[in-house]
Wavefront OBJ file of the C-alpha trace (Angstrom):
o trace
v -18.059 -20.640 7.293
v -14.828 -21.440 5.556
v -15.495 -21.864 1.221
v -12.024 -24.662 0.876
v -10.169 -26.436 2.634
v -7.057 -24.120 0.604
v -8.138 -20.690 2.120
v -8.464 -22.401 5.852
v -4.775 -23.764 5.956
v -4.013 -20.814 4.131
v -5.379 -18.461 6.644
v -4.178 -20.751 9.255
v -0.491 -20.218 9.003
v -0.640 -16.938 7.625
v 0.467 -15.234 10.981
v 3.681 -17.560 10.553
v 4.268 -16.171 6.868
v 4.447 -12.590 8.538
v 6.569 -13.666 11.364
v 8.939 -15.559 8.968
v 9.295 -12.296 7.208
v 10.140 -10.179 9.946
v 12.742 -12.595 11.151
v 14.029 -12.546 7.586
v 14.049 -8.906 7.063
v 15.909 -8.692 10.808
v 18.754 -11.422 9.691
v 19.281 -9.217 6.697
v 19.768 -6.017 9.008
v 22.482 -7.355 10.135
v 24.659 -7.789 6.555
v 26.306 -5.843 4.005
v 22.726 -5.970 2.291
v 21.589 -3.592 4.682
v 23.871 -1.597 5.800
v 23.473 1.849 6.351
v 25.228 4.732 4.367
v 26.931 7.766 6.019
v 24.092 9.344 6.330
v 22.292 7.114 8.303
v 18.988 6.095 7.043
v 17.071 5.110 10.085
v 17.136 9.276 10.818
v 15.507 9.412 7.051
v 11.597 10.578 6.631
v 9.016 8.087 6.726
v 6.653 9.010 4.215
v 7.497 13.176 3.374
v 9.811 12.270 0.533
v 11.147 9.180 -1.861
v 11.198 5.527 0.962
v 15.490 4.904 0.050
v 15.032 1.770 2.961
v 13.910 -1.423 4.185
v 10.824 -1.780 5.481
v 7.797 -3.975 6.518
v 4.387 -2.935 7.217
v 1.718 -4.938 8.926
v -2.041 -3.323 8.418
v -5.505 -4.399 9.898
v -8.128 -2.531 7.386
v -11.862 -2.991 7.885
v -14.225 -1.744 4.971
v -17.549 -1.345 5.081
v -19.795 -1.631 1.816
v -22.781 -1.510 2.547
v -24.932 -2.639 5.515
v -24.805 -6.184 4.456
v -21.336 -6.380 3.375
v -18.512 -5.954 5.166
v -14.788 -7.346 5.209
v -11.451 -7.520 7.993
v -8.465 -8.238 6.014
v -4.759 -8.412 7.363
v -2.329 -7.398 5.382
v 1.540 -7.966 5.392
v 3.537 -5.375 3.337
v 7.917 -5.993 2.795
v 10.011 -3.565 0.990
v 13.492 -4.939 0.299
v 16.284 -2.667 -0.916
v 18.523 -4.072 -3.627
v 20.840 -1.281 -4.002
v 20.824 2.452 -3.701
v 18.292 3.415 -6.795
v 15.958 -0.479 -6.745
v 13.606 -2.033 -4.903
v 11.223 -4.657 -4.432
v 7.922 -4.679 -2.404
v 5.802 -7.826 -2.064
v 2.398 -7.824 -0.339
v -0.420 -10.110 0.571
v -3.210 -10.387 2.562
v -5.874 -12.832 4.159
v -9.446 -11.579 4.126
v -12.172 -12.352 6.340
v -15.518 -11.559 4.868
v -19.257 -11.040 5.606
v -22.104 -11.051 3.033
v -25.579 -11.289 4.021
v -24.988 -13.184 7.314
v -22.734 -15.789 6.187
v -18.722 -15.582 6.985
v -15.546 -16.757 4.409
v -12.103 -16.308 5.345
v -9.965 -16.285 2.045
v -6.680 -15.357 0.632
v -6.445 -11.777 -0.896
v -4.796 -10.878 -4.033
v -0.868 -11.414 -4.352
v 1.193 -8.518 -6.006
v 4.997 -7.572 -6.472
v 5.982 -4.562 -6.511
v 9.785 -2.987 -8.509
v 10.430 0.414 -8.592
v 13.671 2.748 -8.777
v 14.529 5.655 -7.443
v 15.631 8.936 -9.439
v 16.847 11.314 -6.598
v 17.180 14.987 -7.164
v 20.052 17.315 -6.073
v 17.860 18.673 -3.449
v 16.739 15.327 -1.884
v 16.522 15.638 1.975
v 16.436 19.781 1.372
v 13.578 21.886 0.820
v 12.498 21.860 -2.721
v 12.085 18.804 -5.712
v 12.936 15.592 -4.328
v 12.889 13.399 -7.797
v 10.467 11.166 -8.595
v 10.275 7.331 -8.434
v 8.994 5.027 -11.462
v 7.478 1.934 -10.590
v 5.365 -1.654 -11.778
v 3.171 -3.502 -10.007
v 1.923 -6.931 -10.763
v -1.270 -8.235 -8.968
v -2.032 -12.218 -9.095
v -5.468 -13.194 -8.656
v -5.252 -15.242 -5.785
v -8.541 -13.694 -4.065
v -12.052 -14.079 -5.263
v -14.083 -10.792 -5.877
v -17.309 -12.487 -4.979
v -16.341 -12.856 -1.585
v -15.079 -9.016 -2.001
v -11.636 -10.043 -1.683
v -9.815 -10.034 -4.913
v -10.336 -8.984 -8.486
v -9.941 -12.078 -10.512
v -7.384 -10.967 -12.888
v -4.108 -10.408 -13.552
v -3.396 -6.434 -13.237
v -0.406 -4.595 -14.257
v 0.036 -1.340 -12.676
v 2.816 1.342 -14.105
v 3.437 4.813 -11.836
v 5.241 7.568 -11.058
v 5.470 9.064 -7.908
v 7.199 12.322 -6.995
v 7.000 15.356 -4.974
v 8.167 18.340 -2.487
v 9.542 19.259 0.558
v 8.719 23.021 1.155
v 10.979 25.207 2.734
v 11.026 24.318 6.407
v 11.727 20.473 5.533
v 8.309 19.162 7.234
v 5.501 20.074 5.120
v 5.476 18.129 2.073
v 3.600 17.573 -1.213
v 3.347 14.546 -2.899
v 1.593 12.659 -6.185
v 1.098 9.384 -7.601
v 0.179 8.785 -11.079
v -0.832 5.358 -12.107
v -2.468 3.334 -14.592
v -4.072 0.691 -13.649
v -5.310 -2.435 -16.168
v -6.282 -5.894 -16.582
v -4.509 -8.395 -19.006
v -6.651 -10.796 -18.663
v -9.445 -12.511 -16.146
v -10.189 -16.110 -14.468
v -12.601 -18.219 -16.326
v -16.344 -17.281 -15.572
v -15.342 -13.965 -14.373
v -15.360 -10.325 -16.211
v -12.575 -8.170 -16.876
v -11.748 -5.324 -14.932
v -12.773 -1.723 -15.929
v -8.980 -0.146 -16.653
v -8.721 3.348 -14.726
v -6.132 6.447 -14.412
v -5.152 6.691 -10.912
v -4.309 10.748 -9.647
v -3.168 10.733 -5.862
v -2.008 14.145 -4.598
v -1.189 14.256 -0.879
v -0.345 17.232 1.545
v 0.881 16.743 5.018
v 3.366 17.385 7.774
v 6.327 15.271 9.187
v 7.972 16.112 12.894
v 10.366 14.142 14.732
v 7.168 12.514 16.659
v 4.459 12.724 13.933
v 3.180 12.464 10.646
v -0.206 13.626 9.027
v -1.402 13.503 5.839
v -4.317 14.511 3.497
v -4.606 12.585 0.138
v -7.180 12.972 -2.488
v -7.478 9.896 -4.533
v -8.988 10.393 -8.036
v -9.369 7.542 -10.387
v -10.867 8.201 -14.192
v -12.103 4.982 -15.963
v -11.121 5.404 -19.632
v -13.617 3.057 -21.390
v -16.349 4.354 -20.370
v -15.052 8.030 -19.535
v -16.444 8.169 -15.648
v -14.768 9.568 -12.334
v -14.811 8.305 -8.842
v -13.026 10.038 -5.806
v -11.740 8.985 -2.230
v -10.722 11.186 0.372
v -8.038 9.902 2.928
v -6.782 11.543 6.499
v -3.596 9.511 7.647
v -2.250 9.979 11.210
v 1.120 8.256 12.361
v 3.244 8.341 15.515
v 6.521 7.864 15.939
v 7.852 5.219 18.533
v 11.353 5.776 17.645
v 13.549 6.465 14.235
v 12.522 3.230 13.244
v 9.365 1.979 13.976
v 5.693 4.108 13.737
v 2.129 3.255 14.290
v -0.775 4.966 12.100
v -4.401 5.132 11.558
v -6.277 6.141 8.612
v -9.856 6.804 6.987
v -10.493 7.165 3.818
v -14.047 8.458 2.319
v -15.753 8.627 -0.769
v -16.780 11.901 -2.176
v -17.616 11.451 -5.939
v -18.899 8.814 -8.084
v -20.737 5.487 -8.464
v -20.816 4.002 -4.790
v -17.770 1.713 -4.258
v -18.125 1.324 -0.112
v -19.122 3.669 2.471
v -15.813 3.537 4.489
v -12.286 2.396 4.875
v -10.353 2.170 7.933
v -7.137 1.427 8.694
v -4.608 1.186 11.139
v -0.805 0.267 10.710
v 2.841 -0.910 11.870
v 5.965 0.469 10.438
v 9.457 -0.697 10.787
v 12.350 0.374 8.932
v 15.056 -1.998 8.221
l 1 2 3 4 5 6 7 8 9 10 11 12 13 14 15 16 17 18 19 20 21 22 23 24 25 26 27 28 29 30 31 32 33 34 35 36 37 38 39 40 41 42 43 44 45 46 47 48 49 50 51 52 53 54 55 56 57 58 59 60 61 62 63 64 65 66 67 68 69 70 71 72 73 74 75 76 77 78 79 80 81 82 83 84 85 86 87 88 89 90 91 92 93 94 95 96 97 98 99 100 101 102 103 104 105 106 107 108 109 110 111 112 113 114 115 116 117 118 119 120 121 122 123 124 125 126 127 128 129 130 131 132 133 134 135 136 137 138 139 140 141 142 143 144 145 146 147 148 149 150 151 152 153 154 155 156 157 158 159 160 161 162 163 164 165 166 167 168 169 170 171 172 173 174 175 176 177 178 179 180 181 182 183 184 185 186 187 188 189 190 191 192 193 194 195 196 197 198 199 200 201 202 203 204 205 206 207 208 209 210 211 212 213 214 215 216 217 218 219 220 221 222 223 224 225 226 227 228 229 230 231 232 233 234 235 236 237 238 239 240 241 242 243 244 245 246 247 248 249 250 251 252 253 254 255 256 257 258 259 260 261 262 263 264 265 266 267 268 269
């Protein structure tokens, strides 16, 4: 059961948004505005130290609130690289929700995404790899009732940083971010503004990748904590390109959903 006739050609040509990206990102790859420094990127880390590259991501998530709620959203995810320290990342996604036996397939929430790099004299080598600040901007283009958006505008500063230890493939990561609402769609409420505290651990091989993150989130108004637990698992296809899976739990808190699953294409640029 489709809500407007906006959502349904929406979600109609949606695949063709993602494939007019990819071909976009690929023309690119083949300019000066990719090209690849003497160190060759494409033989970089995918996700053990600061992302200096290109990339697109393509994710299927399923999320299970309760046993009468439930959602499938596809989500497209683009990173472009401006130059060697700035980037932009734009992501949507189209939502396909069911509540209490009926279906809606809606747009999700629209965001952008700008965020430079700070790399540290050790970056590649075991030890402090810098840290990147970023600022996210989230467009309310979903509708929360039908579990996917959040009806207001959200602005999103962070800083993310971390470690490679001493053999180069163990790693340890964080993201700090705050997360808050300047304002709300008519008839709707205004989201609860929360600290966001993401430390990871995990390993990164030449074929693999496996992470553990622990995803804490402290709402200041009303002084209350919530936590997630997430196991990622990627594999490598080549130096470019990796699939992945991931499940993420909560383990603290007021009940948010029961379970989030994931599972992921990567391609670097």
């Amino acid at each position: 059961m489709v809500k407007d006739s906006f959502s349904n050609i929406y979600c109609r040509y949606s695949k063709w948004v993602v494939i007019l990206m990819i071909i976009f990102l690929q023309t690119l790859s083949g300019n000066h505005l990719f090209a690849q420094s003497a160190d060759d990127d494409t033989d970089k880390p995918f996700i053990s130290t600061l992302v200096d590259f290109s990339y697109i991501n393509l994710e299927l998530d399923f999320i299970n609130y309760d046993t009468h709620e439930y959602i499938i959203s596809q989500l497209g995810n683009g990173t472009l690289k401006l130059d060697k320290n700035d980037y932009l990342n734009m992501e949507y996604n189209i939502s396909h929700s069911w509540i209490n036996n009926s279906s809606y397939v809606v747009p999700g929430d629209f965001s952008f995404l700008y965020y430079h790099n700070f790399y540290s004299k050790k970056y590649l080598k075991s030890g402090f790899q810098g840290l990147s600040t970023k600022m996210k901007l989230v467009f309310p283009t979903g509708k929360s009732e039908l579990l996917s958006g959040l009806d207001n505008w959200i602005v999103e500063p962070s800083v993310y940083y971390g470690w490679l230890l001493k053999n180069k493939k163990f790693f340890v990561v964080n993201h700090l971010r705050y997360h808050f609402s300047i304002g709300h769609l008519p008839q709707t409420i205004r989201t609860k503004p929360y600290i966001r505290f993401e430390p990871s651990f995990g390993y990164e091989s030449h074929k693999f990748w496996t992470s553990i993150t622990m995803d804490n989130r402290i709402y200041t108004d009303e002084l209350s904590y919530i936590m997630f637990v997430k196991a990622k698992f990627g594999l490598k296809i080549n130096k470019m390109t990796s699939i992945y899976t991931a499940l993420t739990l909560q383990s603290y808190g007021s009940h948010i959903y029961n379970y989030y699953l994931n599972f992921g294409y990567f391609r670097k640029f």
